[in-house]
C-alpha positions in Angstrom: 185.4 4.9 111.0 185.3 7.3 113.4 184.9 6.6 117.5 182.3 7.8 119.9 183.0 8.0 123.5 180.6 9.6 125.7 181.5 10.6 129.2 178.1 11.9 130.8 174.8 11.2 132.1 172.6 9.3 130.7 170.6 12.8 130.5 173.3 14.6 128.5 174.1 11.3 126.9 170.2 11.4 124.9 171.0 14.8 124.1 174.5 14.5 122.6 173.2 11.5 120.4 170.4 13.8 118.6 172.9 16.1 117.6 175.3 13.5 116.6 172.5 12.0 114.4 172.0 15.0 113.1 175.9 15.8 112.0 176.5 11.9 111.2 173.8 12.1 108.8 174.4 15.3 106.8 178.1 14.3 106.1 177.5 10.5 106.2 180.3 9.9 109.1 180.1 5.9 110.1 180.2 6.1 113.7 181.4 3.3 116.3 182.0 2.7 120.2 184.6 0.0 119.6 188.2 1.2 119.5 189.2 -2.1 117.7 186.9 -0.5 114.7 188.4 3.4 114.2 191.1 5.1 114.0 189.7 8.7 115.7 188.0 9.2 118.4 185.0 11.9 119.2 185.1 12.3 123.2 182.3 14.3 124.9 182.6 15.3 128.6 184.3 16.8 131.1 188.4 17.1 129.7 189.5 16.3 133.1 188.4 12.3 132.8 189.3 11.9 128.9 192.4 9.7 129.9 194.8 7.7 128.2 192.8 4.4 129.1 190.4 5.8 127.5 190.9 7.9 124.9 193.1 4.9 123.2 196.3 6.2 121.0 195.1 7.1 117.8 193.8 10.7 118.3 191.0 12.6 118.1 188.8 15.6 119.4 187.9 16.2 122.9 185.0 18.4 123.1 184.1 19.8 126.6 181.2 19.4 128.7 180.9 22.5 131.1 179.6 21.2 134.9 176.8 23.5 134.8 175.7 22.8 131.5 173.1 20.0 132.3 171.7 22.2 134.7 171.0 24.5 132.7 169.0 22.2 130.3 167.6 20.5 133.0 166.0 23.7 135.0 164.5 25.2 131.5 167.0 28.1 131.9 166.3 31.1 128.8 170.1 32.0 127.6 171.3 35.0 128.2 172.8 36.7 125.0 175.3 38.5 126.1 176.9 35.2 127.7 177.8 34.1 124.4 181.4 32.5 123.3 183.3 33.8 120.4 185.3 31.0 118.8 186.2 30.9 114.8 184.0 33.8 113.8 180.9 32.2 115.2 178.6 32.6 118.5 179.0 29.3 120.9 176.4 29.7 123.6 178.6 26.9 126.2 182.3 26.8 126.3 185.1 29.5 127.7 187.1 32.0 125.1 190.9 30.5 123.9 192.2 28.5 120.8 192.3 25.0 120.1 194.4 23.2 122.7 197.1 20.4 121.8 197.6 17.3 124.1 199.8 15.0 122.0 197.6 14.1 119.5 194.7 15.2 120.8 193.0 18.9 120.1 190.7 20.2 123.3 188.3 22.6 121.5 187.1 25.6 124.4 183.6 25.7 123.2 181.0 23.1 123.8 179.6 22.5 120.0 177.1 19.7 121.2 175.3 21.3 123.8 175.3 24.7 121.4 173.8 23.0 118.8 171.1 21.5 121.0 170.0 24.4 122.1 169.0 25.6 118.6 168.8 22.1 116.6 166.2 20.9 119.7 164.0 23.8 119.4 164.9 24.0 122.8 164.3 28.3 123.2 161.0 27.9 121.9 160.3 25.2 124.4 160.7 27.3 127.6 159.6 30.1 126.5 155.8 31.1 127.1 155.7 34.3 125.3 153.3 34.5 121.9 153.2 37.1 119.3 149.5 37.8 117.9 148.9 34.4 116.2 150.2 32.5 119.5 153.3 31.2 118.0 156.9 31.8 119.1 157.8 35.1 118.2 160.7 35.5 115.8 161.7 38.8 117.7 162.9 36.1 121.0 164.8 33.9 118.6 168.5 34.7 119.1 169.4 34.5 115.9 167.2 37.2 115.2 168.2 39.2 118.1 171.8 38.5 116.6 170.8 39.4 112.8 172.2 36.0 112.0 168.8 34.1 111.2 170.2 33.6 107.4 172.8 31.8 108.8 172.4 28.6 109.3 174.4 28.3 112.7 173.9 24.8 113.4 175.3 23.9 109.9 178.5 26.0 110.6 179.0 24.4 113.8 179.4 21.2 112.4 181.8 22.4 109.2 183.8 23.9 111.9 184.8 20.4 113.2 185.1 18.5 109.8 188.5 20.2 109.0 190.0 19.1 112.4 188.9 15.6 111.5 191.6 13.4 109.5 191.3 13.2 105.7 191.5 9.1 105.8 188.0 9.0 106.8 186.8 10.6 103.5 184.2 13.2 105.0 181.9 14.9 102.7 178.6 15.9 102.3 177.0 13.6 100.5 175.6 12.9 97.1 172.1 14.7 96.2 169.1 13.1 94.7 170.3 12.6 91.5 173.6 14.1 91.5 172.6 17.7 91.5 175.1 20.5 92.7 172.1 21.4 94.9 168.5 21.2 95.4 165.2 23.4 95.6 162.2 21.7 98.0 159.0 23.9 96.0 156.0 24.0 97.8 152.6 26.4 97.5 150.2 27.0 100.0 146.8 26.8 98.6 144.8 29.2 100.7 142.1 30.6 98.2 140.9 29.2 95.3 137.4 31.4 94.3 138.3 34.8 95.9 139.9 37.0 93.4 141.8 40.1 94.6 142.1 40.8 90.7 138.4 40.0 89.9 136.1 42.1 88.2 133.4 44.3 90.4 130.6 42.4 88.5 132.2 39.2 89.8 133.2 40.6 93.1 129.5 41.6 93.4 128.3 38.1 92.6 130.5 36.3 95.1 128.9 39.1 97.8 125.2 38.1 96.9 126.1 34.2 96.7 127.6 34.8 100.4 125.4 37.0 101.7 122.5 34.5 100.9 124.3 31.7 102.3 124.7 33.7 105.1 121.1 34.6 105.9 119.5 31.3 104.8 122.1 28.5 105.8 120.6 26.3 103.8 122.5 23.7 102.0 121.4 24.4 98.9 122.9 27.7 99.0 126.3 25.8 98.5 124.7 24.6 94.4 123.6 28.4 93.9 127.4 29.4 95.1 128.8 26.5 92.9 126.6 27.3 89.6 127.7 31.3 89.9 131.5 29.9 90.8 131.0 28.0 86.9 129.8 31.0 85.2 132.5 33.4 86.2 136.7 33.3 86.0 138.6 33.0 89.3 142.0 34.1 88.9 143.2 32.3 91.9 142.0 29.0 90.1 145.2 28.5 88.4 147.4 25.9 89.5 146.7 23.8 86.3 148.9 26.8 84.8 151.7 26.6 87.6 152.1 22.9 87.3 152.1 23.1 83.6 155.0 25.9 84.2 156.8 23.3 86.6 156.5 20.4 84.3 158.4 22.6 81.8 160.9 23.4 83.5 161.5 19.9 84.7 160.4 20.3 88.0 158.2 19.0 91.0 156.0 20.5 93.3 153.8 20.0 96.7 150.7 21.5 96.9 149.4 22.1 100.4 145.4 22.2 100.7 143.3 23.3 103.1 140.8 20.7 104.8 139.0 23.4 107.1 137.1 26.1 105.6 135.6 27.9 108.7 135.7 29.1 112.4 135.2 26.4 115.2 131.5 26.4 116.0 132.7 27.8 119.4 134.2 30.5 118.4 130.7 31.9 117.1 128.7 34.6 118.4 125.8 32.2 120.5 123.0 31.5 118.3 124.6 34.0 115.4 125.2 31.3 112.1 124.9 27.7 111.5 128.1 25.5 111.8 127.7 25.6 107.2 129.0 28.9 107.8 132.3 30.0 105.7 135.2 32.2 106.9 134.9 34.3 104.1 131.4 35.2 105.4 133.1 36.5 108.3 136.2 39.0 106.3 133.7 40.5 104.0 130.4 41.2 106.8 131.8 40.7 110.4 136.2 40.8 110.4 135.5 39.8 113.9 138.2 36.4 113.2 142.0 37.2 112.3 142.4 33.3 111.2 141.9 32.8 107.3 141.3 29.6 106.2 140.2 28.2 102.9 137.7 29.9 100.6 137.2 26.3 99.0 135.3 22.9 100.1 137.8 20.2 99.5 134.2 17.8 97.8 133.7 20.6 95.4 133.7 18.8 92.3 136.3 21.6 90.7 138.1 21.3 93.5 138.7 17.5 93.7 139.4 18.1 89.8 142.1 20.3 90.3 143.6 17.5 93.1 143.7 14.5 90.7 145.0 16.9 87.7 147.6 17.7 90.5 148.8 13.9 91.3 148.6 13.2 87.6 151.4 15.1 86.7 153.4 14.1 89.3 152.7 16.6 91.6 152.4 15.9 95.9 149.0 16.9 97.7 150.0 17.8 101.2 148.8 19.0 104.3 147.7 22.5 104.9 146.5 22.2 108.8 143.6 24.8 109.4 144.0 27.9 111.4 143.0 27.1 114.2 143.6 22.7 114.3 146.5 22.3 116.0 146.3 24.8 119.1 142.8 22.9 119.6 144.4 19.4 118.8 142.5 18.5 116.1 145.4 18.1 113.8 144.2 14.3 113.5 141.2 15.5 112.0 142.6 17.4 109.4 144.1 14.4 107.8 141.4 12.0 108.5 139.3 15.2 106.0 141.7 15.3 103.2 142.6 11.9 103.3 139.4 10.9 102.4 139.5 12.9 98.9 143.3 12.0 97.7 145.9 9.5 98.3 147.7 9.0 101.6 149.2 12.6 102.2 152.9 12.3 103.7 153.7 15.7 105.0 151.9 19.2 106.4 152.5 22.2 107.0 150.7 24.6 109.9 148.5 27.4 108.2 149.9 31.0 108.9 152.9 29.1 110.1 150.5 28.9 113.4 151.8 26.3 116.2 153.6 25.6 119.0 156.6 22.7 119.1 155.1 20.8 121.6 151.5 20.5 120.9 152.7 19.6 116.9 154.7 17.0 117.4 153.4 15.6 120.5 150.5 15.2 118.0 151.8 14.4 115.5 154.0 11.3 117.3 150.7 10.5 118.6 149.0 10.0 115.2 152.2 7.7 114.5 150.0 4.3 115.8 147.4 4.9 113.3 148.7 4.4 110.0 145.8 6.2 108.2 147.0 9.2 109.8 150.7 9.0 110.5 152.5 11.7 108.0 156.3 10.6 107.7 157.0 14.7 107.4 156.1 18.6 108.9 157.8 21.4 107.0 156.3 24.5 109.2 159.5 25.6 110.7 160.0 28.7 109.1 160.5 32.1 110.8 157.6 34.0 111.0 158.2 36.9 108.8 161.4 36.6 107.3 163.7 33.9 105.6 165.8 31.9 107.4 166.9 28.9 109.7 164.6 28.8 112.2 166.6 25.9 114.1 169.9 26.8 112.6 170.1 24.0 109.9 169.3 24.2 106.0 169.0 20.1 106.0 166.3 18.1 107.5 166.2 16.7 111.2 164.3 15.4 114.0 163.0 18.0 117.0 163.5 17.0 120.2 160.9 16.3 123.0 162.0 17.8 126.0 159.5 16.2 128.4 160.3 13.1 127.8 163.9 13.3 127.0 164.3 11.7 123.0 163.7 12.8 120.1 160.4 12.8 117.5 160.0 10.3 115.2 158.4 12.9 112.6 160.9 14.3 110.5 160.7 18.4 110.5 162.2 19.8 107.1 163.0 23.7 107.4 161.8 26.1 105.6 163.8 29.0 104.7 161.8 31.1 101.8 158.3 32.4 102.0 157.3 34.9 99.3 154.7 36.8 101.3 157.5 38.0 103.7 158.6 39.4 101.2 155.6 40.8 99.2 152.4 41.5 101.9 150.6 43.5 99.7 148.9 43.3 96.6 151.7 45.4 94.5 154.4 42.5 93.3 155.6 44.8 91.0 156.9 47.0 93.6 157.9 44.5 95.6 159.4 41.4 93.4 163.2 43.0 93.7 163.5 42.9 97.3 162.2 39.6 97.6 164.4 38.0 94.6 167.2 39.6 96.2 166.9 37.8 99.4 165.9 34.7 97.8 169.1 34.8 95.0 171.3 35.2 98.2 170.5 31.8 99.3 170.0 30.2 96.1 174.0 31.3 96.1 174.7 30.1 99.4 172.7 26.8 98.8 174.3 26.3 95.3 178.2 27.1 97.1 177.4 24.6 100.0 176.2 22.0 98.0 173.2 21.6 100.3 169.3 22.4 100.3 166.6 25.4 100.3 163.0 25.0 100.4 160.9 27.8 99.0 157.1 28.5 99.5 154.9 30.1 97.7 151.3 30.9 97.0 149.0 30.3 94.1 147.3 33.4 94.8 150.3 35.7 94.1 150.7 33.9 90.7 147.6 35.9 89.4 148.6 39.1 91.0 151.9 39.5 89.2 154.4 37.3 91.6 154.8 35.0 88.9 157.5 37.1 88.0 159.6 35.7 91.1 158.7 32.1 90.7 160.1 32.1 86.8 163.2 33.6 88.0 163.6 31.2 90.6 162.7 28.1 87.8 165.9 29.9 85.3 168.1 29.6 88.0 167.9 25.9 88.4 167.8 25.1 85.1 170.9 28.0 84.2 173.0 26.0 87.4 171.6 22.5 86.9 169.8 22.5 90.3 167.3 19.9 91.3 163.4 20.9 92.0 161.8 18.7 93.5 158.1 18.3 95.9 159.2 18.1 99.5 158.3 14.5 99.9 161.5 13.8 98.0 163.8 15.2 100.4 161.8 13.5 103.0 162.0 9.7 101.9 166.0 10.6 100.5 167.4 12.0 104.1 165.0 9.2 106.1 166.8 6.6 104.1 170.5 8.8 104.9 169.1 8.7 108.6 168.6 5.2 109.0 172.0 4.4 107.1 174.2 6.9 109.1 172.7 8.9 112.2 174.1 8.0 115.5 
C-alpha cells in the first residue's frame, strides 16, 4: 500500500487530491496516510520540510511543490509556453531542469507532476481564459497542446506512467483489468442531428420537403406539422437509417449510444420581432433566411417515427443519450433538455453539448446543479473533445472528474473524453475523398489505445452513413473484432470507472 503525505495548504492540498484520484484510479494504487499501513511513501511539498520524522524509513518519491506555484493558481495566471520544463521527453509546466535526485532512499524528481497535471486534468486554461472562437467555446488554437502539436498525446496519461516505474514492484501496479478482459476498448457514439433532410435525396423529394416547409412557414398552423408528417411517409429519407447501423453493430458484437436532439428550433428571442411563430423549425431558417449559424434537429422527438426509431434503439441494447441543443446550455437551459427527452425514453445517463458548444463552467455548474433532482441528474458528459481535430482535450484518454475552480473541489459528474470525431475529418459531402485521411488518424490511436491497454471513444454521425462514410465506421468494426477489442455505448465505461473511482481514487 502505498503512503500519502501531503505538506501544503489546505488550497493545494484539494488540488493535489483530484489528481491523485485521478492516477489512483486508472492504475488501481491503494492509497493510505498511516505509515504503520505502507511500505512507500508519496510526499508532496516543498523538499526542504520532507524530513526524516516524516518521511519514515521505507522510501519513496518526493515530488516538489514550487513556492510560487499556488500563486499562480490562485491569481488565474495564463502559462506562458515558453516557460515550460523539459524532463524525460515530455513538457512539465512547474518544476526546474536536472535529473532525478537520490537522498538515501529517497528520489527528489525536479518537476512538479501534480500541479502540471492540474493545470490540464482541471480544465484549468480553459477556465481563465475569456477568449471564444465563432461558436463561443474555447478555442482549440489557445489549448497548449495544440500550440505544442502534442494534442494526440495524452500528456496527463504520460505524466503518470512516468512515475509508476520509479515506484517499487511489491505493490503490483498496473492498469487495470477492462470490462470484460479486453486488450482494449472502443466507447461508439453517434450524434443524431438530422433525421428527414437528405443531402443525397432526390430533387422531387428535395422539392417536396421545400413546399411542406415553406407552408409551414407561412401558415404556422399546427396542422402543417400532419401535411409535413404524411409527405415525410410517402418519400425515403436517407438519413433515416439507424435501424441499419444498429443492425451493423449487433453484428459485429457491438454497442452503441445514440445521442438525440430534444430542441428542434431557434430561442423565440432570437427571432426577428413579430417574423414566425415559436412552431417554427430551424430548417426553415437554412433553406429561406441562413440568418442562424446553430443547427439543431430536423426531427420532433413525439413524431411517431421518431419515438419508433428510439424504442427499436433500446431494444437492441442500444443507449439513448443526450444531444443538448445548440443553443441550451450558454442560456442554461440544459435542465430543460432532459426534462424534454426524458419524457419520451427511459432515464438518459449521459450528454453530450451539440457542435461541441459550451463553456466548463456553465456545464458543469449545471450540470452539479441538476444533481438534487434525480429526474434530471445524468451520472455522465462526454463533450470534451477538441473542436476540430482528435485528441485529448484535458490530456487523459480515461475518464475523470473536472474541477470547479470557484469553489475549490471537484464535480461530481463524471466527464469522459472524447478523442475521435469523423466530421473533423470529413466536412464535406465527398467521403470518398476524404475516408483515407480520416482512417489514418483514427488507426493511429486505435494503435496507441490497443498498445496502452487503455480506452478511445469515437463519434460519429448517422448522416455520413448514407453519404458514403460508412466506409470508415466498417473499418473501425474489423479492427475490434481482427484485435479482440471491446465496443461498447459510453454508459459502460461510465458505471465501470465510477465503480473503479469509488474503490480506488484518493
Amino acid at each position: 500500500m502505498l503512503r500519502l503525505v501531503l505538506r501544503t495548504s489546505p488550497y493545494m492540498e484539494a488540488r493535489a487530491r483530484f489528481v491523485l484520484e485521478a492516477l489512483c484510479t486508472q492504475y488501481r494504487i491503494p492509497l493510505t496516510e498511516q505509515a504503520d499501513n505502507a511500505t512507500f511513501t508519496l510526499y508532496y511539498g516543498d523538499p526542504a520540510q520532507a524530513t526524516d520524522d516524516v518521511l519514515g524509513h521505507d522510501g519513496g518519491i518526493i515530488i516538489p511543490l514550487q513556492a510560487n506555484t499556488e500563486a499562480f493558481f490562485r491569481e488565474h495566471r495564463r502559462f506562458d509556453p515558453v516557460s515550460a520544463i523539459e524532463w524525460g521527453s515530455l513538457r512539465y509546466l512547474f518544476g526546474t531542469s536536472g535529473t532525478v535526485e537520490q537522498r538515501g532512499r529517497w528520489s527528489v524528481l525536479p518537476v512538479d507532476l501534480i500541479a502540471s497535471a492540474f493545470f490540464f486534468l482541471s480544465a484549468y486554461q480553459e477556465w481563465v481564459s475569456d477568449d471564444a472562437d465563432e461558436h463561443g467555446r474555447f478555442p482549440a488554437k489557445e489549448m497548449l497542446q495544440v500550440q505544442w502539436g502534442i494534442e494526440q498525446i495524452p500528456l496527463v496519461d504520460r505524466y503518470f506512467a512516468a512515475l509508476i516505474p520509479l515506484l517499487p514492484a511489491s505493490l503490483n501496479i498496473t492498469l487495470a483489468p477492462l470490462i470484460g478482459y479486453a486488450p482494449f476498448m472502443v466507447a461508439l457514439s453517434h450524434d443524431i442531428d438530422y433525421l428527414y433532410r437528405g443531402h443525397g435525396s432526390t430533387p422531387i423529394i428535395q422539392a417536396l420537403q421545400v413546399a411542406a416547409w415553406a407552408r409551414s412557414w407561412l401558415t404556422g398552423k399546427a396542422a402543417s406539422e400532419k401535411v409535413i408528417t404524411t409527405l415525410r411517409g410517402f418519400t425515403q429519407y436517407p438519413y433515416f437509417n439507424l435501424d441499419q447501423i444498429a443492425h451493423q453493430e449487433l453484428e459485429a458484437g457491438v454497442r452503441a449510444t445514440y445521442y438525440f436532439l430534444p430542441q428542434y428550433g431557434v430561442p423565440q428571442r432570437l427571432l426577428q420581432p413579430g417574423a414566425i411563430n415559436s412552431d417554427w423549425r430551424y430548417d426553415d431558417f437554412q433553406l429561406l433566411t441562413k440568418r442562424h449559424r446553430g443547427v439543431d434537429a430536423d426531427y420532433h422527438l413525439e413524431d411517431a417515427r421518431v419515438m419508433r426509431a428510439l424504442y427499436s434503439l433500446e431494444a437492441q441494447g442500444m443507449e439513448i443519450g443526450l444531444h443538448s441543443g445548440y443553443y441550451s446550455i450558454m442560456d442554461g437551459l440544459l435542465a430543460e433538455d432532459v426534462a424534454r427527452l426524458s419524457q419520451v425514453t427511459p432515464p438518459i445517463q449521459g450528454m453530450r453539448a451539440h457542435y461541441l458548444r459550451f463553456r466548463v463552467q456553465s456545464l458543469y455548474q449545471q450540470l452539479n446543479s441538476m444533481l438534487a433532482d434525480e429526474a434530471l441528474s445524468l451520472l455522465y458528459d462526454h463533450s470534451m473533445g477538441i473542436p476540430g481535430c482528435a485528441g485529448y482535450r484535458t490530456g487523459t484518454a480515461y475518464p475523470h472528474r473536472l474541477f470547479d475552480h470557484d469553489v475549490g473541489q471537484p464535480f461530481e459528474t463524471l466527464s469522459i473524453p472524447l478523442h475521435f470525431m469523423e466530421t473533423w475529418y470529413i466536412p464535406s459531402f465527398k467521403p470518398a475523398e476524404e475516408v483515407e485521411g480520416a482512417w489514418d488518424v483514427l488507426l493511429s490511436m486505435l494503435e496507441a489505445t490497443r498498445q496502452s491497454t487503455g480506452i478511445l471513444t469515437v463519434l460519429t454521425h448517422n448522416w455520413l452513413f448514407s453519404e458514403g462514410g460508412v466506409v470508415l465506421y466498417t473499418r473501425l468494426l474489423d479492427y475490434l473484432h481482427q484485435h479482440a477489442g471491446r465496443g461498447i455505448a459510453v454508459k459502460d465505461i461510465a458505471g465501470w470507472w465510477k465503480r473503479r473511482q469509488d474503490s480506488y481514487g484518493a
